[in-house]
Phi, psi and omega in degrees: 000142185297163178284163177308348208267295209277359169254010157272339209259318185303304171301332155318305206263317202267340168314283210296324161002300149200072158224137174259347181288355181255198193262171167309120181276169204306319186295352179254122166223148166282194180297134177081014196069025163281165188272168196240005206281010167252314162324333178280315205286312208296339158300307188302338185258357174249004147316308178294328198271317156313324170308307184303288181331297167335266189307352175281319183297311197273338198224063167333268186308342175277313164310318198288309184310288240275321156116132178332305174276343164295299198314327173266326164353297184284323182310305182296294205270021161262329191304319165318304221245011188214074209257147189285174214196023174187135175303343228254087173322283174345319200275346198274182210050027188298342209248351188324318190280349180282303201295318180284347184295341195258344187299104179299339182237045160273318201336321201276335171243077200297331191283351192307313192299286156019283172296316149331301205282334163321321190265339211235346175259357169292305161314308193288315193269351138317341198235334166302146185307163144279123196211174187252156173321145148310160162263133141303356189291318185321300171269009145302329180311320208289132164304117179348291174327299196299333202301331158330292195287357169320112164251139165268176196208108194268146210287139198318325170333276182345076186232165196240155152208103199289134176199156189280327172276167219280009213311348176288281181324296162323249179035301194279286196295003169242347159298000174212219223213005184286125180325162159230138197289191157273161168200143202272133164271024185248357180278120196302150169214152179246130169254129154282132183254096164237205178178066221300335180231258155260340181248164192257141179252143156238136197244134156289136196246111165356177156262142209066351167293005183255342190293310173344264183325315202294334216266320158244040131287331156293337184114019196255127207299167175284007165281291189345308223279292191287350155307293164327283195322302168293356175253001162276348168184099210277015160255060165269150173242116220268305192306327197259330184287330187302309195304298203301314168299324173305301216280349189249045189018030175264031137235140183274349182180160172235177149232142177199123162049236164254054172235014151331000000 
């Protein structure tokens, strides 16, 4: 345990960080007791600017819509009022697709938060164990009869993201540097996040493929997952969404009885 001495100081030292309305605190001094403030803004502005930089890292295709300078622009006041809560850079910005859906001058781009979480579920599952895929061979093992009672077990990867807007395509077409065609944003699209291996995929999901996936990914057998799916859409396709998940690895293994 730190001595008590170096933890008055941390508390002391680290508030005012990032807030520039506050004064230098007391406890920063320079050589001889001297005053240190400006040496504490140059720290403090290049925290914030690390920070900022952190979230440019994570939210590319948000930066690229929105354009450098809105982006830090926006970025500072989230970092001001969301200060981190893991030494670990990566891990900062969770609240970030939030702070923009609520952000007064985001309004005008409702798929932008959309788009964050698309990005920020990229990261995770880029961060995520590692496991090997389901086979497809595996469910074929299983008896007709049985199939109903499947559960799968979903790969660490593996995240859903729902949105009334295009955000999977906006998504796409803002990750590299490639003209972008237009595009109607008002058509819902759902993403699948995996990783079956080393790379990360992002899938556009049928309709009823996100109720589908989430309902087994809770753990919910596939007759339950598919009962859902359809009364959630009732031109859903049971064969091509099974299939289509196997293929994109977002599950590692299933159970039924003794064919688990």
């Amino acid at each position: 345990m730190r001595p008590e001495a170096s933890l008055s100081f941390a508390d002391s030292f680290a508030p005012a960080l990032l807030d520039p309305a506050r004064s230098t605190p007391e406890v920063v001094t320079g050589p001889n007791g001297k005053a240190a403030g400006r040496r504490y803004d140059v720290y403090r502005n290049n925290v914030t600017v690390s920070l900022i930089d952190a979230l440019a890292a994570v939210y590319p295709a948000v930066q690229r819509i929105t354009g450098a300078e809105f982006f830090r622009a926006m970025a500072r006041f989230h970092v001001r009022s969301n200060p981190p809560t893991s030494p670990l850079l990566f891990q900062y910005g969770r609240e970030f697709p939030a702070f923009i859906e609520a952000y007064e001058h985001a309004q005008d781009m409702p798929w932008l938060a959309d788009v964050a979480r698309i990005e920020r579920a990229w990261l995770d599952a880029y961060h995520a164990g590692d496991a090997a895929p389901l086979l497809p061979t595996r469910l074929s093992a299983i008896a007709p009869g049985r199939l109903a009672d499947a559960v799968f077990i979903p790969h660490p990867a593996m995240r859903i993201v729902r949105s009334p807007f295009a955000a999977v395509t906006i998504f796409a077409a803002n990750r590299d540097d490639a003209p972008v065609d237009r595009i109607d944003a008002s058509r819902p699209e759902d993403a699948l996040i995996t990783r079956p291996e080393f790379d990360v995929a992002v899938r556009h999901l049928p309709a009823g493929g996100a109720v589908f996936a989430a309902c087994l990914a809770s753990g919910q057998p596939l007759g339950e997952a598919a009962a859902t799916a359809l009364d959630a859409s009732p031109e859903f396709d049971i064969a091509a969404n099974i299939a289509g998940l196997i293929e994109a690895g977002a599950f590692t293994s299933l159970a039924c009885g003794d064919a688990s």
